[in-house]
C-alpha positions as a printed NumPy array, in Angstrom:
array([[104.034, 122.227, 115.784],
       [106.383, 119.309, 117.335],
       [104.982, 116.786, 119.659],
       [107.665, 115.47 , 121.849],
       [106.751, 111.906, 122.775],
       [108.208, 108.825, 124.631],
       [108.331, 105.094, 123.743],
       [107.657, 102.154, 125.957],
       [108.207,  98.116, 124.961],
       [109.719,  95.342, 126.212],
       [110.971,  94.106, 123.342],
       [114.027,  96.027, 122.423],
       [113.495,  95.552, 118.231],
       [110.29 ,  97.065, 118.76 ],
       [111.67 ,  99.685, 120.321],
       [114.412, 100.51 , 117.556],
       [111.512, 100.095, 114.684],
       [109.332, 102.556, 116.68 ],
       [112.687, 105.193, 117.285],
       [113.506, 105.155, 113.364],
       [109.962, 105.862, 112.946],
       [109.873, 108.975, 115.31 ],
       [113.25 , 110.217, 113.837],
       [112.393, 110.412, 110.446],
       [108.453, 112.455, 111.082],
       [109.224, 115.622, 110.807],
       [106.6  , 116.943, 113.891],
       [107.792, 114.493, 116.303],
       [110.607, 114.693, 118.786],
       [111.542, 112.002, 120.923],
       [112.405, 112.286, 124.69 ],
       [113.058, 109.214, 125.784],
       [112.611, 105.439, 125.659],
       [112.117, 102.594, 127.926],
       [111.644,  99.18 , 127.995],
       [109.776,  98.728, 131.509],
       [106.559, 100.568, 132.477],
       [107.894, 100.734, 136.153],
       [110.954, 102.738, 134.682],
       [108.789, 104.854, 132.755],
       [106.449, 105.532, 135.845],
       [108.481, 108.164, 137.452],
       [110.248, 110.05 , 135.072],
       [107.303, 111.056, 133.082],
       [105.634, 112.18 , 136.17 ],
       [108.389, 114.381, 136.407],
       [108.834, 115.573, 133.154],
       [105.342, 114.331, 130.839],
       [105.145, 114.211, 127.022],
       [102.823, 114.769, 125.094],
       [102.582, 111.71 , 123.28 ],
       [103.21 , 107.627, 124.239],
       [103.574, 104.91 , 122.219],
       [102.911, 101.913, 124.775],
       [103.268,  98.405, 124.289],
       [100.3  ,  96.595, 126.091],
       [101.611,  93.191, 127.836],
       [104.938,  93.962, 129.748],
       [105.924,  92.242, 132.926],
       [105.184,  94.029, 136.284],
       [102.989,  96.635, 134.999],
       [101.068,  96.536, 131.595],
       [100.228,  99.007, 129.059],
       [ 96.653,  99.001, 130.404],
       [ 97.336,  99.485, 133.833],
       [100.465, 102.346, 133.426],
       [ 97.97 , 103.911, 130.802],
       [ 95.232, 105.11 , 133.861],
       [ 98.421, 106.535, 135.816],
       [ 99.163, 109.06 , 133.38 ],
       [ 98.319, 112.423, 133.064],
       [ 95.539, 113.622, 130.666],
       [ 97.403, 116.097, 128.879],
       [ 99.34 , 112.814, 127.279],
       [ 98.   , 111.599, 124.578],
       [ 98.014, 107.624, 124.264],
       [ 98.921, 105.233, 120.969],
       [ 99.1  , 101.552, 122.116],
       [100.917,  99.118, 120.298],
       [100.804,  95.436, 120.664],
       [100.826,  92.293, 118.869],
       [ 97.52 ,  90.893, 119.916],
       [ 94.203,  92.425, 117.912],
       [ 92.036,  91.308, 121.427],
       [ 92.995,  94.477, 123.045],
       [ 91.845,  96.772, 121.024],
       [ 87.948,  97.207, 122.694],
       [ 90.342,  97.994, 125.839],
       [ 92.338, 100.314, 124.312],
       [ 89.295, 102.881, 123.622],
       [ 87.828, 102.139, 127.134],
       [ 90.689, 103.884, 128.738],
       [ 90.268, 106.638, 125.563],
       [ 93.47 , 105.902, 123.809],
       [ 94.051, 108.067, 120.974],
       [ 94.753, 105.153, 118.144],
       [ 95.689, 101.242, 118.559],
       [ 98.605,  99.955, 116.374],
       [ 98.897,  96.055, 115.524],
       [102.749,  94.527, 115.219],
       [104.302,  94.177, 113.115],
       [103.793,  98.272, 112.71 ],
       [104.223,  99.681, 109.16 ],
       [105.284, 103.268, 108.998],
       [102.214, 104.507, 106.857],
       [100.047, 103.25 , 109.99 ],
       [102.669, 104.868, 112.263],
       [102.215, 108.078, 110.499],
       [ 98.465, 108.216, 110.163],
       [ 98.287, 107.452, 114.026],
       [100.887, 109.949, 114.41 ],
       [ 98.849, 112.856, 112.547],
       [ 95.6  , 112.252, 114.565],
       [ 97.537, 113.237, 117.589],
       [ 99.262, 116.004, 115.765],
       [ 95.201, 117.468, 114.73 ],
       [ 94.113, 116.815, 118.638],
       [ 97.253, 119.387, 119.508],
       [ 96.569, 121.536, 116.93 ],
       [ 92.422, 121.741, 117.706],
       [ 93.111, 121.47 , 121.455],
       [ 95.681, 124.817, 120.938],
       [ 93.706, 127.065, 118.543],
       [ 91.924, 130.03 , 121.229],
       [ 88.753, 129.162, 122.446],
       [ 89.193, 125.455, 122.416],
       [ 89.596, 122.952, 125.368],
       [ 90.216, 119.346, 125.575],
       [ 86.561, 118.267, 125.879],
       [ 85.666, 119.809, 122.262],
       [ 89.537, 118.785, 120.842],
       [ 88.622, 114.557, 121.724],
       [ 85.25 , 115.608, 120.109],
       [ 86.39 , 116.955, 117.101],
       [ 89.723, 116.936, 115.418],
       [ 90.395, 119.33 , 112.958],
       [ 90.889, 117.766, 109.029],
       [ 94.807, 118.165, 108.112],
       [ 95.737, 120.023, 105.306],
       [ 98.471, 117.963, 104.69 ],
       [ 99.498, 114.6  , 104.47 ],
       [102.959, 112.999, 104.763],
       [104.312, 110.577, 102.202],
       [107.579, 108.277, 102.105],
       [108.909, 108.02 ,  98.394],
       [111.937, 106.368,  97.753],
       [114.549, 107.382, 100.889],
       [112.659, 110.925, 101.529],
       [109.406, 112.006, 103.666],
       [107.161, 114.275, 101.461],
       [104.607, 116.688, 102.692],
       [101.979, 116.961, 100.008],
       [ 99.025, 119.565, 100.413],
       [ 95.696, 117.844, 100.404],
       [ 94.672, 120.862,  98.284],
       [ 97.104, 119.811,  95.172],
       [ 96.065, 116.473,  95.061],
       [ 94.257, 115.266,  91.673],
       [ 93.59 , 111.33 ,  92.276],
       [ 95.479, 108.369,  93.269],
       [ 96.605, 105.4  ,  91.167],
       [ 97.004, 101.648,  93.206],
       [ 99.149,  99.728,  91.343],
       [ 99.889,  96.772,  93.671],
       [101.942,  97.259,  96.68 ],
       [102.099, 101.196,  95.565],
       [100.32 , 104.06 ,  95.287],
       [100.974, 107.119,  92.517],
       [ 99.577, 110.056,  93.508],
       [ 99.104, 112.847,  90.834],
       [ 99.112, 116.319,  91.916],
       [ 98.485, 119.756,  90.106],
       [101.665, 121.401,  88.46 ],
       [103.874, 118.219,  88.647],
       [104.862, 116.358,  85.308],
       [105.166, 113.039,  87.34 ],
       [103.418, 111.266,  90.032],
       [104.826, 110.501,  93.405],
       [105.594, 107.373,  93.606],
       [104.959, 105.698,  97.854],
       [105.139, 102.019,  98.938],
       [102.104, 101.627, 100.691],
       [ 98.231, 100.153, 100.232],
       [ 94.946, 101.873,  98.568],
       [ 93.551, 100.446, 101.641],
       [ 95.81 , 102.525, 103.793],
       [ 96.083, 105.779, 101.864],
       [ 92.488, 105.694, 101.778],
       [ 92.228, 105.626, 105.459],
       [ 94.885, 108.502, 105.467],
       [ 92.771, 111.277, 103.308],
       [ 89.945, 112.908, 104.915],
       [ 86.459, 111.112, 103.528],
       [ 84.815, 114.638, 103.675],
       [ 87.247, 115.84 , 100.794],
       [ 88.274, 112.134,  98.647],
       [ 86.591, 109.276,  97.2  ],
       [ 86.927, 106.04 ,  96.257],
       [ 85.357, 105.65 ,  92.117],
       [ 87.211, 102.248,  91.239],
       [ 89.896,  99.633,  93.153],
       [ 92.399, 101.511,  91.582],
       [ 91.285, 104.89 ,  92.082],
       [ 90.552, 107.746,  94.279],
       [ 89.461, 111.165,  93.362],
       [ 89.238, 114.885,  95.268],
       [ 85.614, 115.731,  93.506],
       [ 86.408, 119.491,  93.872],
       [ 89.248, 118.83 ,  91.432],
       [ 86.897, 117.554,  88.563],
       [ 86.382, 119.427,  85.839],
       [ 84.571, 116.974,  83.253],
       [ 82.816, 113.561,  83.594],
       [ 82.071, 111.594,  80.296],
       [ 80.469, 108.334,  79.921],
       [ 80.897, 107.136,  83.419],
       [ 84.625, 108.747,  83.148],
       [ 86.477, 111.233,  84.915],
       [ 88.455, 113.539,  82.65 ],
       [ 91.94 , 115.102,  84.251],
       [ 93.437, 116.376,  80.976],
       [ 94.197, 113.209,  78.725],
       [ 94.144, 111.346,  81.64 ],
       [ 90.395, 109.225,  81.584],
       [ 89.753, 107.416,  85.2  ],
       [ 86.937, 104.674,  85.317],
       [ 84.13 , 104.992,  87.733],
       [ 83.288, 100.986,  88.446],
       [ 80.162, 100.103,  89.302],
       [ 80.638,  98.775,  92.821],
       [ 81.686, 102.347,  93.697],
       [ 79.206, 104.238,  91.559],
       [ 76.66 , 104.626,  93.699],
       [ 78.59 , 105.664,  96.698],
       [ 79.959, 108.713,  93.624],
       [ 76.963, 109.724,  92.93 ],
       [ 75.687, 109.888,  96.531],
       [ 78.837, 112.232,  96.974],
       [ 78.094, 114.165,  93.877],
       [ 74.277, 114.566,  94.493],
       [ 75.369, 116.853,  97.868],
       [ 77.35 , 119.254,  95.251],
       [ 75.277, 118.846,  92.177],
       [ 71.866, 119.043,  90.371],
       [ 72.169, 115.33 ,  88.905],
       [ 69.072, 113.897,  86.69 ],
       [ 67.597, 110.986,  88.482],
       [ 67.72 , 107.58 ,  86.72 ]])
């Protein structure tokens, strides 16, 4: 599925950042830009996307006020630099709220939700009400390693390794782990919590993937991941749903 979508900023660097970040995710094609709300107003009545990324404070009209002219069937992402907007934001049911500087992992993850609202919102049977209810899980995420985009299937995934500013993620068949510049904190927040979880500050696991736990260890062939104790209880909470596990 490809979401075409529309960007609106004042400030034209934003607007270039925001562009380079359209171009290079692979489900999202970009109509148009503009750097005035007013411009915006009547073109997109004319022709709508189905997803905005709008700056809040603008002269004339802001992000707030434009955002209550559009048309339901566009889905909202607002951007801005100040973190006091963001309770307004959901009262006019925006779909995500980015803070500025944007990074492109938080780009992407706001991008997906919007891509899962489509997706839910076209599957038969289903209409908008029950697609802002519930969004379907992905079964795939996208990653950026080195100068490429990577779609990795949530099913392949082993665990993930933080190691500073990066992430390795080890999947099932590869040799090597894929290398991405980008937070534990933040590909945490990109895996579904229904299917991953966090056993250790460096570490998170997909449960249905392990085969052997020793001495407060998970075993992935020689590969022996810690579970710390600040996360072991939230573990064994997740395990207990799956498991018969002797109480202590």
């Amino acid at each position: 599925m490809i979401l075409t979508c529309a960007i609106i900023d004042d400030e034209p660097l934003a607007v270039s950042l925001l562009e380079s970040y359209v171009n290079k995710t692979p489900f999202l094609k970009l109509s148009a830009t503009y750097h005035s709300a007013v411009d915006a107003l009547a073109e997109l009545e004319r022709e709508a996307v189905e997803l905005l990324f709008l700056d809040i404070q603008m002269p004339e009209l802001n992000g707030m006020e434009f955002s209550r002219m559009v048309t339901n069937d566009t889905r909202i992402i607002f951007t801005t630099a100040f973190g006091q907007y963001a309770l307004d934001s959901y009262k006019v049911n925006a779909l995500d709220y980015l803070l500025k500087p944007v990074s492109y992992p938080d780009f992407l993850q706001s991008a997906q939700k919007a891509l899962q609202w489509y997706e839910l919102l076209r599957k038969p049977g289903a209409n908008a009400t029950e697609a802002a209810g519930k969004r379907r899980e992905p079964e795939s995420i996208f990653i950026k390693s080195e100068y490429k985009l990577i779609q990795i299937e949530l099913s392949d995934i082993l665990y993930i390794e933080g190691l500073k500013d990066y992430v390795k993620i080890y999947t099932e068949g590869q040799p090597r782990p894929i290398l991405s510049l980008m937070s534990m904190k933040s590909m945490e927040e990109l895996l579904p919590a229904s299917r991953f979880v966090r056993v250790h500050r460096s570490f998170i696991v997909q449960p249905e993937k392990i085969k052997v736990i020793e001495r407060n260890r998970i075993v992935f062939g020689k590969e022996y991941i810690p579970i710390s104790d600040s996360y072991k209880d939230s573990f064994n909470a997740f395990l207990s749903k799956r498991s018969l596990l002797p109480k202590t």
